[in-house]
LUMVEX-685952 format. One record per atom (N, C-alpha, C, CB): x, z, y. Coordinates in steps of 0.1 Angstrom, whole numbers, plus 5000, padded with zeros to 4 digits. Glycine has a CB too. Example, Ala and Ser with C-alpha at 12.3 -4.5 7.8 and 13.67 -1.06 7.14 Angstrom:
<recs>
513250784943
512350784955
513250784967
511350904955
512850714978
513750714989
512950795000
514150574994
</recs>
This chain:
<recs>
284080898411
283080918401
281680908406
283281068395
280380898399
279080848399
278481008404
278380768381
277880998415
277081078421
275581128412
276781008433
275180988410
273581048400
273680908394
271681078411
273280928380
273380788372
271880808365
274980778360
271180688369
270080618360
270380578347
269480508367
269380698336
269780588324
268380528320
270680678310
268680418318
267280308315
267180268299
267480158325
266580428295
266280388282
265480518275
267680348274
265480538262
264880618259
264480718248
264580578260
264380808246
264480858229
266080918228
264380688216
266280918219
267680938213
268980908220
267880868202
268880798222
270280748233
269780828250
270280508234
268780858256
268380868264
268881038267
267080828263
268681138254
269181248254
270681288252
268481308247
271081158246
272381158240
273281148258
272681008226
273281028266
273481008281
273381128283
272780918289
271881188287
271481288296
272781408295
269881348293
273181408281
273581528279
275081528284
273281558265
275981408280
277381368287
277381378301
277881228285
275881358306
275681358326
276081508328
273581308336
275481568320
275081688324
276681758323
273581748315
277081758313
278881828311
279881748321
279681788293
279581668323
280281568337
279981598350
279881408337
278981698351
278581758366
277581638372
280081788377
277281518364
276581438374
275181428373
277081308373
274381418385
273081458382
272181328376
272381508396
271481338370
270681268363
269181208365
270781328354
268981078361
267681048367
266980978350
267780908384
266080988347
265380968332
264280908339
265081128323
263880748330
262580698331
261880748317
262680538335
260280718323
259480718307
258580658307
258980828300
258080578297
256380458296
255280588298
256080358274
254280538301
253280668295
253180708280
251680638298
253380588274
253280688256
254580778254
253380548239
255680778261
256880878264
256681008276
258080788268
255481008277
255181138290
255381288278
252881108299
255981368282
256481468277
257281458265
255481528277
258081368266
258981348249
260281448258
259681098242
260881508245
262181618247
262981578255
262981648236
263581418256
264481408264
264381428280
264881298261
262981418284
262681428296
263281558305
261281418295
263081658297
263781788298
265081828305
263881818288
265781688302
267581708300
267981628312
268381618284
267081568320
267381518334
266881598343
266881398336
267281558352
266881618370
265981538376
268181618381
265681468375
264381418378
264081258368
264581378397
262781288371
261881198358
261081068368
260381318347
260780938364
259680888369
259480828358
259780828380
257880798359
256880728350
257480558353
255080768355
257680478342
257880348349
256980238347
259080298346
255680268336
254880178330
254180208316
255680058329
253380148316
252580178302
253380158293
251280088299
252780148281
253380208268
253980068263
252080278256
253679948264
254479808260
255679798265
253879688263
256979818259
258579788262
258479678275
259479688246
257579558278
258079478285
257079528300
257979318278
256279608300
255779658309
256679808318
254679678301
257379858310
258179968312
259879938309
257580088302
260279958297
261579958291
262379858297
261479948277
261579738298
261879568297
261879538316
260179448286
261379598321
260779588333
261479618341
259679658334
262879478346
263579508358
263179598368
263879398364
262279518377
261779548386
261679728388
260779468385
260379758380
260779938377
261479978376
260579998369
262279938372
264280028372
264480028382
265779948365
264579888387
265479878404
264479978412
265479668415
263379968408
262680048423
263280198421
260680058423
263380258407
263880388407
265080408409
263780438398
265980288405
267180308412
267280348427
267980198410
266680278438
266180268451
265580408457
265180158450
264580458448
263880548457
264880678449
261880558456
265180698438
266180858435
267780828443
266680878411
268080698446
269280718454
270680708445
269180858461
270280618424
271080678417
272180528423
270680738399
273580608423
274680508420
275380418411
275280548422
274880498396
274980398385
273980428377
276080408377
274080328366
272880278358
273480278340
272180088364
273180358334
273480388322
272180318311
273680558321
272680178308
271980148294
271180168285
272280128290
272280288279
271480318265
271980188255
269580328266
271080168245
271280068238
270079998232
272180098229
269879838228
268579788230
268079738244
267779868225
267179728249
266079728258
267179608266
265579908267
267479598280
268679568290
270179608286
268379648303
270579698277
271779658276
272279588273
272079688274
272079458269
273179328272
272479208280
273679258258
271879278291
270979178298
272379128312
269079288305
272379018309
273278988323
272779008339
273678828323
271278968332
270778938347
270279058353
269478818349
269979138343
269979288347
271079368356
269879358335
272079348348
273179408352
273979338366
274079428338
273279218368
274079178382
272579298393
274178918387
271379228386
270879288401
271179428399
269079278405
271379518391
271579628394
272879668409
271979658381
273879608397
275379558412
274879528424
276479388410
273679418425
273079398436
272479488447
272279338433
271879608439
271179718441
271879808451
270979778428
273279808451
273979868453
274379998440
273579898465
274079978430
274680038422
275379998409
273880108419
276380058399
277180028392
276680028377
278080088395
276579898370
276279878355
276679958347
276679788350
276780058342
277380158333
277780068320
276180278330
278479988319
278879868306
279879758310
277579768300
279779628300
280979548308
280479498320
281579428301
280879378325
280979308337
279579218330
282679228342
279079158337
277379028333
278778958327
276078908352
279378908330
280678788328
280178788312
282678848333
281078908310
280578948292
279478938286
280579058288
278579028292
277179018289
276978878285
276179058301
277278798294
276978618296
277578558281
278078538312
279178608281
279778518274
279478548257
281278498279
279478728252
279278748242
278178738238
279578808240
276878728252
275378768244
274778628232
273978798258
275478508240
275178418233
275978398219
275078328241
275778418205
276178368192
277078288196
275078308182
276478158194
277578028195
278778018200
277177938200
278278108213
279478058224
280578198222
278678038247
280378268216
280578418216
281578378201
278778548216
281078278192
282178198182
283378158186
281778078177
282678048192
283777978199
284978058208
283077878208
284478128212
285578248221
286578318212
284778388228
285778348205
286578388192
287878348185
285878368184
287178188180
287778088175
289078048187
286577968172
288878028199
289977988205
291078078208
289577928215
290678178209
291778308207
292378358191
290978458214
291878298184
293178288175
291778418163
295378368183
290878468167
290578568153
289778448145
289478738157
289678498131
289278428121
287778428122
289778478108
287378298123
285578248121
285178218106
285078078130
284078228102
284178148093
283178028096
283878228080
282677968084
281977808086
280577878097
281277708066
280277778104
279177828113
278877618119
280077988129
277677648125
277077528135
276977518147
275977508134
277077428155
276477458167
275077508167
276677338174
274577548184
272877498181
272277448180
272177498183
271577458167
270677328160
269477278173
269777408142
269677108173
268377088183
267077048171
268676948197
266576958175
265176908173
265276788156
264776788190
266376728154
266776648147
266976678131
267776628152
266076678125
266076678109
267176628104
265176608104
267776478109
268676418103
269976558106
268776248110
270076568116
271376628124
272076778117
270576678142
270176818118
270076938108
270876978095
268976928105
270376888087
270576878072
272176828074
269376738062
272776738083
274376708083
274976878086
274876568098
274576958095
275177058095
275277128084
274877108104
273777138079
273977238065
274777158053
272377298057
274777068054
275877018043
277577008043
275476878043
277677028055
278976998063
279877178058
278476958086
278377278061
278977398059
278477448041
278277518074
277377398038
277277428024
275977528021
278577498020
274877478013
274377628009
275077678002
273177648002
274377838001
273577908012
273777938025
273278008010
272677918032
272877938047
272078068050
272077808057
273078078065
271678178072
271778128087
271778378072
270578108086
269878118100
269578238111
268778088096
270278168124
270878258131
270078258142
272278238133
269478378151
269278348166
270678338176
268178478171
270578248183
271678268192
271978408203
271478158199
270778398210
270478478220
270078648218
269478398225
270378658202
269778838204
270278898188
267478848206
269878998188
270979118171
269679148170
272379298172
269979238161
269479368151
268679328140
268379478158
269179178136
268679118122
267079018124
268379268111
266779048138
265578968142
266078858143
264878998153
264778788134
264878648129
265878568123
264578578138
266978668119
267578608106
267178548090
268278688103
267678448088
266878368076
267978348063
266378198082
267378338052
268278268044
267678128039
268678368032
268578068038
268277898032
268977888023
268577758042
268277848010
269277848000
269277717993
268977947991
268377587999
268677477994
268177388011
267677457976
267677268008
267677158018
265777218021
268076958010
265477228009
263677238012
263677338018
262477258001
264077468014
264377598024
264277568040
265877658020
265477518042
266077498055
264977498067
266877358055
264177348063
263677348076
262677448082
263177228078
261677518071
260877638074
261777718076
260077688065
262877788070
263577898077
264077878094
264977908068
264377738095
264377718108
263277718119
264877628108
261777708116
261377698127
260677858128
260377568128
260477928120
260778038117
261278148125
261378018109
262578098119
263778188134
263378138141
265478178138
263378058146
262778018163
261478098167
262377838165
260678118158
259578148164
259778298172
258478138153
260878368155
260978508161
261778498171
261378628153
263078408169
263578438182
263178468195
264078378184
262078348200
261578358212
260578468215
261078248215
259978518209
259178608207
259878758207
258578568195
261378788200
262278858199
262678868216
263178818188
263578758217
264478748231
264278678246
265678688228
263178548241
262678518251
263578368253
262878638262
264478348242
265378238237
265278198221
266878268241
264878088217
264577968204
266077958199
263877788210
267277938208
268277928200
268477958186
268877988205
268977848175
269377968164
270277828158
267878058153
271277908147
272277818144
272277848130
273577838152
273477788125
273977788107
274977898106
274877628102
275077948096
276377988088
276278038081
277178038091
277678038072
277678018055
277078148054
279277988046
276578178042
275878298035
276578358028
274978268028
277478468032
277778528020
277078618013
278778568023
277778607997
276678677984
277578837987
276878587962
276878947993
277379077989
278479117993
277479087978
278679058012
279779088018
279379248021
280078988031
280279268028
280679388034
280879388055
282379418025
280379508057
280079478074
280979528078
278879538083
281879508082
283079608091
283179608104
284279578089
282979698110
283479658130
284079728134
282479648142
285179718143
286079738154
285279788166
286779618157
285679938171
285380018184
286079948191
285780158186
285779928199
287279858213
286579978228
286979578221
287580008237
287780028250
288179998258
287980088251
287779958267
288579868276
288579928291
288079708276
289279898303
288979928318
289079828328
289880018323
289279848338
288879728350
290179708354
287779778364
291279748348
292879668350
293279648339
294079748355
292779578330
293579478323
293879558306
295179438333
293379718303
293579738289
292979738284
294079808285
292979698266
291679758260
292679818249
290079648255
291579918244
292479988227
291579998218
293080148227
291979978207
290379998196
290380138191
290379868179
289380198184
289580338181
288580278168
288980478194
289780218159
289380248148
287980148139
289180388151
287780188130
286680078122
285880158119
287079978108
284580128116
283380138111
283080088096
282480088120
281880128087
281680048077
280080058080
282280108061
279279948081
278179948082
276979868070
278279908095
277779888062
277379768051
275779798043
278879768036
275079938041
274379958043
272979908051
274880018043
272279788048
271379778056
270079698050
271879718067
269279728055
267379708054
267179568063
266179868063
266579458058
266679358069
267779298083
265579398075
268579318072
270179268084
270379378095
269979098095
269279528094
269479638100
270179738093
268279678103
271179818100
272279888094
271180068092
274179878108
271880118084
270880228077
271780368071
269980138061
272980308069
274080418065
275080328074
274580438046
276280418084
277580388085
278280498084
277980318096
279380458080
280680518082
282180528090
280880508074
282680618091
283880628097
285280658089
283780728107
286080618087
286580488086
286180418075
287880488086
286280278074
285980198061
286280218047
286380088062
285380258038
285980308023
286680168015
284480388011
287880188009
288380088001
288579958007
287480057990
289380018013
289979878023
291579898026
289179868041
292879758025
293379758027
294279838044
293179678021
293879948043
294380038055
295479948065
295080188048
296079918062
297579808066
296979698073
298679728051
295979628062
295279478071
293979528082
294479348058
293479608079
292579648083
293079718101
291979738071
294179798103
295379868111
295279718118
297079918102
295779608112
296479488120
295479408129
297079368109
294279398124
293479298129
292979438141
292179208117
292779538138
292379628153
292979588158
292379768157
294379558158
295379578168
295579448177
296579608161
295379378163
294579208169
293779148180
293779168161
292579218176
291679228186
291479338198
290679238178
291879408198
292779488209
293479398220
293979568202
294179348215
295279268223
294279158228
296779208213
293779098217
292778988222
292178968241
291479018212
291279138234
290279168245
291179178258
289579308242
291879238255
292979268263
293379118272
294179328252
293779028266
294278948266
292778848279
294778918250
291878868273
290478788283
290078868290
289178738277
290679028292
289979068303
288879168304
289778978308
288079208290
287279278289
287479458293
286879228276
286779508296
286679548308
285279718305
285979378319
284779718294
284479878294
284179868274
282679948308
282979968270
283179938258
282679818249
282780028255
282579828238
282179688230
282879678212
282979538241
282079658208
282079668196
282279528185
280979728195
283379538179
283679338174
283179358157
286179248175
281879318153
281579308140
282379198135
280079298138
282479248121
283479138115
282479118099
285579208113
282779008088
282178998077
282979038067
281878898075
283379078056
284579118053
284179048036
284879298055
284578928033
284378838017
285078958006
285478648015
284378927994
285178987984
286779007978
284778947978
287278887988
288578887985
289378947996
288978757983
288379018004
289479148018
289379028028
291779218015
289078898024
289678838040
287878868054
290078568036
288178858061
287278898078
286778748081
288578978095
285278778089
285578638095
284478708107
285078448083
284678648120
284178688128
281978648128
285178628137
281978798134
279978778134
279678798146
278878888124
279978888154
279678898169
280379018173
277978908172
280378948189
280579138200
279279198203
281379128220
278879358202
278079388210
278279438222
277479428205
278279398234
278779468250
277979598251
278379358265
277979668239
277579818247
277779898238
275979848253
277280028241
277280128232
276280108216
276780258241
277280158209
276580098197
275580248189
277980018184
274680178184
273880368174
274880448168
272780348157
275280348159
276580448153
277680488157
276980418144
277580528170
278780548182
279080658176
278480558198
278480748168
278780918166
279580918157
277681028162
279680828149
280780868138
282380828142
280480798124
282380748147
284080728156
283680878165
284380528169
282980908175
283081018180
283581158168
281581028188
282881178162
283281268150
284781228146
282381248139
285381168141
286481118137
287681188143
286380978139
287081108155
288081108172
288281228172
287281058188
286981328178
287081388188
286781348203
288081408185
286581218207
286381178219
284481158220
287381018222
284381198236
283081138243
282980988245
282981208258
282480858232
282480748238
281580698252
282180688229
280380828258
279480778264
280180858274
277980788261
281480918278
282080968289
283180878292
282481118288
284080818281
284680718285
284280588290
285180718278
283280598289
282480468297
282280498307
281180418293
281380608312
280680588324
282480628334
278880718326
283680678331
285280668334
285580538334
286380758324
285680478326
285980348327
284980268338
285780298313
283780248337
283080218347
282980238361
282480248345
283680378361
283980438376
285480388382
283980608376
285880288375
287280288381
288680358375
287080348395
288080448363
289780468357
290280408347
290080588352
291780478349
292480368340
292180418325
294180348342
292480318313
292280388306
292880488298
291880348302
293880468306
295580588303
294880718308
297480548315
294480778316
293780888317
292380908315
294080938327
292180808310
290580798295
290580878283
290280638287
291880798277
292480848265
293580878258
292280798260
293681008252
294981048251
295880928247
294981158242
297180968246
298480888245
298180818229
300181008246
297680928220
297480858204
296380958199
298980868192
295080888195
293880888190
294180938176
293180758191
293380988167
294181008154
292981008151
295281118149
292481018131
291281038129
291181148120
290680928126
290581238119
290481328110
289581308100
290281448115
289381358094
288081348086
287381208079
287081408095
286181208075
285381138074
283881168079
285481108062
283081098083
281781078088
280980988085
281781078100
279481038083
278780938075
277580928085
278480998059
276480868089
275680888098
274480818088
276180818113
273080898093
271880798079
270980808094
270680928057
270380688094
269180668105
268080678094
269180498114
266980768098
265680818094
264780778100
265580938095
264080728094
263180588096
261580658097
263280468081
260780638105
259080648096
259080468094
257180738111
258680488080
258480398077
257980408057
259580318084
257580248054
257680278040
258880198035
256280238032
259880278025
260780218023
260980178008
261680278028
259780128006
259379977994
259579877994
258179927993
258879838011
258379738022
259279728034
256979768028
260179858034
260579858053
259679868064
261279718058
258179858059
257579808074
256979968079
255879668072
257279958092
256780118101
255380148095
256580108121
255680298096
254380378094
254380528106
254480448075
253380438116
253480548129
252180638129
253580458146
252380748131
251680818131
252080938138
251280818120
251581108142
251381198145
252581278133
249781228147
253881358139
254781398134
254481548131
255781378141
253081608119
252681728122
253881798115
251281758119
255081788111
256081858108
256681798108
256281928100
258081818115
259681768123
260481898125
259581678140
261181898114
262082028109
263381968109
261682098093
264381928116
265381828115
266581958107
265781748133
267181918098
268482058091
269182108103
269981988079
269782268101
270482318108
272182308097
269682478113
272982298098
274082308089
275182318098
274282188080
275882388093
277882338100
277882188098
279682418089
278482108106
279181958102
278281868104
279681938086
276681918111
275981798110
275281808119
275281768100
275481718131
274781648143
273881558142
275481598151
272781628146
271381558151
271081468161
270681648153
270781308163
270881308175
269081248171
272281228183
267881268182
267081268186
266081238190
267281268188
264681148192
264081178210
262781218204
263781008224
262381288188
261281318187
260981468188
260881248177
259681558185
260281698183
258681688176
260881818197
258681818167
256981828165
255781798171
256681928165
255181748168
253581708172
253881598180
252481818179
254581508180
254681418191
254781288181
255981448204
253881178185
253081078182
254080948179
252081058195
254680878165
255580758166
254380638168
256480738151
255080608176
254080448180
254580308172
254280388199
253680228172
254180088171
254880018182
253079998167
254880078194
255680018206
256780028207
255480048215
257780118199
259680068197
259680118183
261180158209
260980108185
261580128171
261480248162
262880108172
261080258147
260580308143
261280478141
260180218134
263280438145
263880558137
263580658144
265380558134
263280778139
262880928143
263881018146
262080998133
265380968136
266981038140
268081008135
267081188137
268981058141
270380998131
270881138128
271780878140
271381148117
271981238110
273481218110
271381248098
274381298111
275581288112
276281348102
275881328122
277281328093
277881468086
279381438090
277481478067
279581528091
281781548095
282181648082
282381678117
282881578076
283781628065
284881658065
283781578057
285981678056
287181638056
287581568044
287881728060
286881518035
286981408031
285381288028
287781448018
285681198023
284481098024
283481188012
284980908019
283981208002
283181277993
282281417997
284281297982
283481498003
282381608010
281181538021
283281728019
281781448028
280781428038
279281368032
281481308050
279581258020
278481228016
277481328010
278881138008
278381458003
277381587999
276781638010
278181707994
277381618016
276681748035
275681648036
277981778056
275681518040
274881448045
273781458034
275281328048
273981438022
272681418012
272181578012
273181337995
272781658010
271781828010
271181838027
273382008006
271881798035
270981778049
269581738050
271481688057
269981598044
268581498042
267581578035
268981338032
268181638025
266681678017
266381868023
266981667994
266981848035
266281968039
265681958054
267282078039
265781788057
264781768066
263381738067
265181698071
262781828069
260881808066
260681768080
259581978061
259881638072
258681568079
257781568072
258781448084
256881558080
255381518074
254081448088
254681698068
253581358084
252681338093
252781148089
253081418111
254281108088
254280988085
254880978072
254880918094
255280818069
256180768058
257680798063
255980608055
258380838054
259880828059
260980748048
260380988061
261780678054
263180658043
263980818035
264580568054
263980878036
264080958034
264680928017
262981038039
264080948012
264180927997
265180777993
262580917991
264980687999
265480598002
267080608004
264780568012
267480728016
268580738018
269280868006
268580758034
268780938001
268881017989
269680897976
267081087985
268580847976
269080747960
269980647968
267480637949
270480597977
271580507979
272980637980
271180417996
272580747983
273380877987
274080877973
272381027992
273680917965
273580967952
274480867942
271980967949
274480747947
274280617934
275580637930
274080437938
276280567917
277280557920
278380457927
277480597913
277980377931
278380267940
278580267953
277780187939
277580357957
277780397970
279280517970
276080477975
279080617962
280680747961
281480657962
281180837945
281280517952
282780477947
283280457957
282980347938
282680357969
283080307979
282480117975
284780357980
281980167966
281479987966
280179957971
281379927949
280379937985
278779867993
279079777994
278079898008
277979688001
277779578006
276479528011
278279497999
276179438017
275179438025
273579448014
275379298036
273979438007
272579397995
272479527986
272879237982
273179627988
273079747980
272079827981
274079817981
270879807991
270279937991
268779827987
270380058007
268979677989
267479637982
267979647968
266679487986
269379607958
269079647947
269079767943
269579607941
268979937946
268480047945
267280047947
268980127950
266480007954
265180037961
264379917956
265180037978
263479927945
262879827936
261479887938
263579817919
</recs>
């Protein structure tokens, strides 16, 4: 097991780690930018170092700073978080290099899933369902327009090289196309530091579904279950859930089991998350792996009952995952998770400012997770969410009540919040029914 583990990240995920180190007996090392000098999570480690000014690629982004703190605290592993380096390959070898251990998969992965295309194709050759997609588009107008015809409007425009909805496009005819494309590229590179971006078909008012997987360093992986993430603001997810509402339970059962074996089958090797698309007619078609811990990790944790950020850094250390995880996983309940935004949610766009009231709810059934507290300052330098809200029920219907009487008993003040935003999607009746899909909260939010 890990002597002292670096986690290289920040906020919310930063306290969420600290806190698994701390019930695991292992000691803990916490970085922070200077616009993060005295934020709550700092608290929850054993030792702190400053790593850089307040810009992500100066601090957060900033191999080098890591490795040196890895170096001078003496830690033996390196805990991600999520965003920043966690699916960085080249990160995660020098770390290995370092003499310390990646807290995630192997770079191998990092390598093969971080890229879209090739992360298809992997897919595709092991037998799970793709749907229409492109290679990466080069320079060629002519070339261009053959691919979008080949797959059909509507398109979307994809970055290869990076998630969270940055620089996704829609193209809905031929004139569309080529601005949407240079477009993505622009954010891409600007986003990841890679132009890559590709085709694929558009669906009208799918549904997000993804597969937990676990895996270890001899050869098993197991899935723990599905997610519904269909809820989202700019191809960014905003409500999930545990387990998927209104879904064939049987087909849904098969393809975990599917992809289980899959992973299994190539060798993957700690956690990771297989988003899938889900058409109106129930059928799946593959969208991506993410190689790490995902935000909405808490609601499979709720479900479960299991530590996903303890079975990792176990898996990571060398165990199997037979004494990871019990003999059979079961799920109880339902769980709903709302990410709380400063922002305006008209527009979506951040509204950072000074948090002069941050009253987060106290309830039975509902976990808070984190990295802001009163009077402490949201920047334009990461991401805008302020918390995630959790609700554990024991059915989907109570959970959605706990969660929505929660929400409206969390005061803020100082910025804009979704807040209200997540109330009227809470509320609707489409959301109770179980009828989401990815476009449901811009047609509520007019």
């Amino acid at each position: 097991m890990f002597h002292k583990v670096l986690v290289a990240n920040r906020g919310a995920v930063a306290a969420r780690v600290l806190r698994t180190l701390t019930r695991m007996g292992i000691a803990s090392v916490a970085v922070y930018s200077e616009a993060d000098a005295g934020a709550p999570y700092l608290a929850e480690a054993g030792e702190t170092y400053c790593i850089g000014a307040a810009p992500a690629r100066e601090s957060y982004l900033n191999q080098q700073a890591l490795l040196d703190v890895v170096r001078r605290s003496g830690a033996d592993g390196v805990h991600p978080g999520y965003g920043f380096l966690s699916e960085n390959p080249e990160f995660a070898t020098r770390v290995e290099q370092a003499g310390a251990r990646f807290i995630g998969p192997s770079a191998r992965w990092l390598e093969a899933m971080g890229h879209k295309t090739r992360a298809r194709e992997l897919a595709a050759r092991h037998g799970l369902p793709v749907g229409q997609g492109s290679p990466v588009l080069g320079d060629d107008p002519l070339q261009m327009r053959e691919h979008a015809r080949s797959i059909g409007f509507p398109l979307l425009v994809k970055p290869a090289g990076g998630g969270g909805g940055i620089g996704m496009l829609v193209a809905r005819d031929e004139e569309q196309l080529q601005a949407s494309v240079e477009r993505a590229r622009s954010m891409a590179l600007r986003g990841f530091a890679n132009g890559d971006v590709y085709l694929e078909k558009y669906l009208e008012r799918p549904r997000h579904v993804e597969f937990q997987l676990l895996g270890d360093r001899h050869g098993k992986v197991r899935h723990l279950f599905d997610r519904d993430c269909s809820v989202q603001r700019r191809h960014q997810k905003v409500l999930e859930e545990a387990c998927a509402p209104r879904v064939d339970r049987q087909r849904v059962h098969a393809l975990a089991e599917q992809i289980a074996a899959t992973f299994a089958g190539m060798g993957y090797d700690n956690i990771g998350t297989v988003e899938m698309l889900m058409g109106a007619d129930g059928s799946f078609s593959f969208l991506e792996t993410n190689t790490r811990l995902q935000v909405e990790h808490g609601v499979t944790e709720e479900v479960t009952g299991l530590d996903l950020v303890a079975a990792q850094i176990r898996s990571a250390a060398g165990q199997a995952l037979g004494d990871i995880l019990p003999p059979e996983v079961r799920v109880d309940g339902h769980a709903i998770e709302a990410r709380v935004y400063a922002e305006d949610s008209r527009r979506f766009l951040p509204s950072p400012g000074t948090l002069s009231t941050f009253r987060p709810p106290r309830r039975p059934g509902i976990r808070i997770e984190t990295g802001y507290a009163q009077g402490r300052e949201v920047t334009t330098h990461y991401d805008p969410m302020l918390a995630k809200v959790i609700a554990h029920a024991p059915t989907r219907e109570a959970a959605i009540d706990l969660l929505r009487d929660a929400l409206r008993e969390f005061d803020i003040a100082g910025v804009k919040t979704n807040l209200a935003a997540l109330d009227q999607v809470l509320s609707s009746s489409a959301f109770r029914d179980g009828d989401v899909h990815t476009g449901l909260l811009s047609e509520l939010i007019r």
